[in-house]
C-alpha positions in Angstrom: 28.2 -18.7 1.1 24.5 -18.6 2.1 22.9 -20.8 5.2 21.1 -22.6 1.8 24.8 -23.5 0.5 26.6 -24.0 3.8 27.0 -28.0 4.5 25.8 -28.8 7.8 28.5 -30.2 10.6 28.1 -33.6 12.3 25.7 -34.2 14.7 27.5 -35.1 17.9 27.2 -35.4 21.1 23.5 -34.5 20.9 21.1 -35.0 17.7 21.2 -31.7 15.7 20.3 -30.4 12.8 19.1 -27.1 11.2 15.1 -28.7 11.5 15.5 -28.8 15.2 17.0 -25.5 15.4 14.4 -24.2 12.8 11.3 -25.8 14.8 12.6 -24.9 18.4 13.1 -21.4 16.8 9.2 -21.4 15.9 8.0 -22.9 19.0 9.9 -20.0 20.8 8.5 -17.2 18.7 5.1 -18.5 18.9 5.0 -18.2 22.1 6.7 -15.0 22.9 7.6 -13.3 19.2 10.9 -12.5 17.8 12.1 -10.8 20.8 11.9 -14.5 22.8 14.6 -16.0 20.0 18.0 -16.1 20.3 20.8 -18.5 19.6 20.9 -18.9 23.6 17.5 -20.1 24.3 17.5 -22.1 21.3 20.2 -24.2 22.3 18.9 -24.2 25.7 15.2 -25.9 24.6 17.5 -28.5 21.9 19.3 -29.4 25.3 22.8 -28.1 23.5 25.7 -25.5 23.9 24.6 -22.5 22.4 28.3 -22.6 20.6 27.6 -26.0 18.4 24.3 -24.3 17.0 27.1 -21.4 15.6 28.2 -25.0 13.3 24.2 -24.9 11.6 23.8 -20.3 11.5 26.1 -17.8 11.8 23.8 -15.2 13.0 20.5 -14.5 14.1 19.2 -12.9 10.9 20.2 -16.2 9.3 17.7 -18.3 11.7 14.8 -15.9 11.0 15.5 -16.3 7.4 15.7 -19.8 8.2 12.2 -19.6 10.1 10.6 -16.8 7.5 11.2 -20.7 4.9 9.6 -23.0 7.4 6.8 -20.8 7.2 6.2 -20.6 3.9 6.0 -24.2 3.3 2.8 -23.6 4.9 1.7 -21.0 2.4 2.7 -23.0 -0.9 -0.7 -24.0 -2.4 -1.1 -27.7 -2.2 -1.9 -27.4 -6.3 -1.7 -24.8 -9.0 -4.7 -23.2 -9.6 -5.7 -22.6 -13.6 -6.6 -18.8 -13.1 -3.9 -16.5 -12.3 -6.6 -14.5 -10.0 -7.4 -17.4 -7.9 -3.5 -18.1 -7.7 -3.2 -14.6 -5.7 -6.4 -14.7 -4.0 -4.7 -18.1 -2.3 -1.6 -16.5 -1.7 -3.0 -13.6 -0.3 -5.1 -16.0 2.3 -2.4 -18.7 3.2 -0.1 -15.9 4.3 -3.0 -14.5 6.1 -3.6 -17.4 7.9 0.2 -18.7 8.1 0.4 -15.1 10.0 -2.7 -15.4 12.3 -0.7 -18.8 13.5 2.9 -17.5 13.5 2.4 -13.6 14.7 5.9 -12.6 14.4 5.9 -13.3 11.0 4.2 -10.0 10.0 7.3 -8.2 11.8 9.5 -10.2 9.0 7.1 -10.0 6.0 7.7 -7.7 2.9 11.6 -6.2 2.3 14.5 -8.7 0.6 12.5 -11.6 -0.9 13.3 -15.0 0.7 15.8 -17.3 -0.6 15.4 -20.3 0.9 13.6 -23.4 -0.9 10.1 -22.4 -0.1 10.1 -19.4 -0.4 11.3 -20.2 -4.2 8.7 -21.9 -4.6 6.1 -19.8 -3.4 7.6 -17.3 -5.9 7.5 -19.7 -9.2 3.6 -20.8 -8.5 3.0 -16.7 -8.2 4.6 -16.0 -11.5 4.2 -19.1 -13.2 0.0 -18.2 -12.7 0.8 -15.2 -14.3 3.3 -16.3 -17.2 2.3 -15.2 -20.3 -0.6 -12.8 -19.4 1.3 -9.4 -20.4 5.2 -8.3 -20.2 7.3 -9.1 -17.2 7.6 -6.1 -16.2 3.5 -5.6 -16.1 3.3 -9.2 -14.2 6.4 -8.3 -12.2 4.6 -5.0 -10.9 1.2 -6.8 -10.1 2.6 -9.4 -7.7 4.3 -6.3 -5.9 0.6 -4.5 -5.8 -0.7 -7.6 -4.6 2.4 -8.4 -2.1 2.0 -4.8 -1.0 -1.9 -4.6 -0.3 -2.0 -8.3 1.6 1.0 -7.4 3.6 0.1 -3.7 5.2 -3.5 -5.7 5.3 -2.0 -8.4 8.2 0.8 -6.1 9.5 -2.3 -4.0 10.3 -4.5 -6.9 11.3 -1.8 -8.4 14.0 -1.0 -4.6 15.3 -4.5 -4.8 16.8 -4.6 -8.3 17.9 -1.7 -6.6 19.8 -3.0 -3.7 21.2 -5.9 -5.9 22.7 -3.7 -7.9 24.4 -1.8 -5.5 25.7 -4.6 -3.1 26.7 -6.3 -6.1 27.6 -9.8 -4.0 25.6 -11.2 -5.9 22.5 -12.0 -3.5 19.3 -15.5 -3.4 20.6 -14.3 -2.6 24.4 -11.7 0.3 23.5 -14.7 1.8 21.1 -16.9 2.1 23.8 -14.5 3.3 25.7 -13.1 5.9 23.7 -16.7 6.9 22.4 -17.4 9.6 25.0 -14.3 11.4 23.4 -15.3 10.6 20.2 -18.7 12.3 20.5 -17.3 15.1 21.7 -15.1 15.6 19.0 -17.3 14.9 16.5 -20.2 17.4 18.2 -17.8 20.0 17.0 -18.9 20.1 13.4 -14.9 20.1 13.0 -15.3 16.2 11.0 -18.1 15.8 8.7 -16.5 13.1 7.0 -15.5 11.6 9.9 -18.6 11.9 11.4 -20.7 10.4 8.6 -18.4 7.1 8.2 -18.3 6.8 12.3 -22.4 6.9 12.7 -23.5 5.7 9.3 -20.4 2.9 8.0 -21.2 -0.4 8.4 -18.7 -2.7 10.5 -16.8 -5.8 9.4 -14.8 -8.5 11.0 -10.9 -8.2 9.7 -11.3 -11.7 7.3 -14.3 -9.6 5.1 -12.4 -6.4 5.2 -9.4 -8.8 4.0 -11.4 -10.3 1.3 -13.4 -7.1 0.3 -10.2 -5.2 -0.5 -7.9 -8.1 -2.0 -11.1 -8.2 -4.7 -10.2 -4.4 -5.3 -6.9 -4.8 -6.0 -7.3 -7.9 -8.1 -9.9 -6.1 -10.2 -7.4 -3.6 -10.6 -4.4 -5.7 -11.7 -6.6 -7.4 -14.0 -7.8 -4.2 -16.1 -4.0 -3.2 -16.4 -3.4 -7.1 -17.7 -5.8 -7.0 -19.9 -5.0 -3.3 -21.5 -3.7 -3.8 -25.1 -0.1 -3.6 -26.0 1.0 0.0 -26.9 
């Protein structure tokens, strides 16, 4: 039996349920990420013994999953859009922006597809934009293109977010920083390729980067949707 099928038990002595565990869980990984959760300190910010919260999940995978849901009640598009482009363009950016508020989330994105409510839901919208547009298997591998491009594309935004705080050096700081090195190993001649995108490539903020190469893959997906039947 799944946390989704599992009743939950009474709610005595204190108020419980699996929507105070779920939202305390958040609140906790918000402010320190996944490594700040655990059955223990959640019970301990609900004001409960960590053994009654054992009645609502059995483990912690269970409570991530649990969280992983909340989430994506946030990325579920408030309507259906008409194109099936737009309808991935939006997903893409919700679970951008669901990500840029809930960091740990990109350590829990990608893998076994949720199961929870939500996350069902987020599912039908995707492939109900796409219903109809080519075989299953075609629409079936697009969303995984698209998954797979807007996921590495936040894992790898949040990574530096990360790195500046923990270096304490925005992008622009560790550059300058690391550009006497750079020069030198560029003077070399060794990296002509290197070399040319380093002095002559033009720099953009992660949301256009974002955008600019969600585009690419869409306009990808949609020449394959669009190739005639065999």
């Amino acid at each position: 039996m799944t946390v989704w099928d599992r009743p939950e038990p009474p709610t005595r002595p204190v108020p419980l349920d699996r929507e105070r565990i779920v939202a305390a869980a958040i609140a906790l990984a918000d402010e320190g990420g996944l490594e700040a959760v655990s059955v223990r300190k959640v019970a301990a910010r609900l004001d409960a013994g960590p053994m009654r919260l054992y009645g609502y999940i059995s483990t912690k995978e269970e409570l991530f999953d649990l969280m992983v849901d909340e989430v994506h009640a946030e990325i579920l598009p408030e309507e259906q859009p008409g194109d099936w482009r737009e309808a991935l363009r939006i997903l893409a950016h919700r679970t951008r922006q669901a990500t840029l508020r809930h960091e740990w989330l990109a350590d829990l994105l990608g893998g076994r597809p949720t199961l929870g409510p939500n996350g069902l839901a987020v599912a039908e919208a995707t492939l109900a934009a796409l219903d109809g547009l080519a075989d299953l298997d075609t629409v079936m591998r697009a969303v995984e293109t698209v998954s797979a491009y807007f996921t590495g594309a936040i894992r790898r935004e949040i990574a530096n977010l990360r790195a500046e705080r923990a270096t304490g050096l925005s992008k622009h700081d560790w550059q300058r920083a690391s550009g006497p090195h750079v020069t030198r190993m560029l003077a070399t001649g060794r990296f002509p390729a290197l070399s040319k995108a380093v002095y002559d490539g033009t720099d953009v903020d992660a949301e256009a980067s974002f955008a600019t190469g969600l585009d690419w893959v869409l306009d990808a997906v949609a020449a394959k949707l669009n190739q005639p039947s065999a």
